[in-house]
C-alpha positions in Angstrom: 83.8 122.2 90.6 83.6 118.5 89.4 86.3 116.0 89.9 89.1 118.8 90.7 92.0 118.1 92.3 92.5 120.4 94.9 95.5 118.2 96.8 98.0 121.1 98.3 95.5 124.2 96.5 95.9 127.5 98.3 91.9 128.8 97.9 92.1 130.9 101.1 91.3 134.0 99.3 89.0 132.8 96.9 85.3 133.3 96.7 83.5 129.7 95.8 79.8 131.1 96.7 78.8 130.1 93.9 80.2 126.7 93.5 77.4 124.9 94.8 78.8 120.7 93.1 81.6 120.8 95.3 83.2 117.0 94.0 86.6 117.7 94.8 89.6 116.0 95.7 91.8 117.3 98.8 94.7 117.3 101.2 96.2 118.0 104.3 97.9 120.8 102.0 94.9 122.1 101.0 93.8 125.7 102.4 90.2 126.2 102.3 88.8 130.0 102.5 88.2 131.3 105.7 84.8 129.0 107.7 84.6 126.6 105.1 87.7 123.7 106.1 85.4 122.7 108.6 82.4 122.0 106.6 84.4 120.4 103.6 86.0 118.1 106.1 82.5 117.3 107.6 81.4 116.3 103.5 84.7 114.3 103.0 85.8 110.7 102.9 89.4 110.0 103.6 90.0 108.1 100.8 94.1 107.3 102.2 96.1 109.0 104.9 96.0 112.9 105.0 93.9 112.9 101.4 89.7 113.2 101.2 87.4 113.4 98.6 84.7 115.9 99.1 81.0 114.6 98.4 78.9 116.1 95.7 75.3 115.3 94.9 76.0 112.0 93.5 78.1 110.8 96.3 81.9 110.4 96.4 84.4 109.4 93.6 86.6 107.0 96.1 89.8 107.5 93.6 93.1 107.6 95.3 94.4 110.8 95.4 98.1 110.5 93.6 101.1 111.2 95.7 103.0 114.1 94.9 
């Protein structure tokens, strides 16, 4: 999951073991599956109020989320 935009996703009941290049973008809206919000905040950047970009490998992409 590269350079998805995740702003307001509902992912509580899906299974991303697997995704291991977790470059993502995301928002207050967004609902992580169950034990993982915590650690994708903890690899995040707020990038402007209430909207985060998750770091990957290569480091963040510091684009603006757009407003919705």
């Amino acid at each position: 999951m590269t350079r998805a935009d995740l702003t307001c996703a509902n992912l509580y009941g899906a299974d991303l073991t697997g995704a291991t290049e977790m470059q993502v973008r995301s928002s207050v809206g967004t609902r992580w599956p169950a034990g993982m919000a915590e650690r994708m905040r903890l690899r995040s950047d707020e990038v402007v109020p209430g909207a985060w970009v998750v770091a990957g490998r290569q480091g963040p992409d510091r684009t603006a989320v757009p407003s919705r």
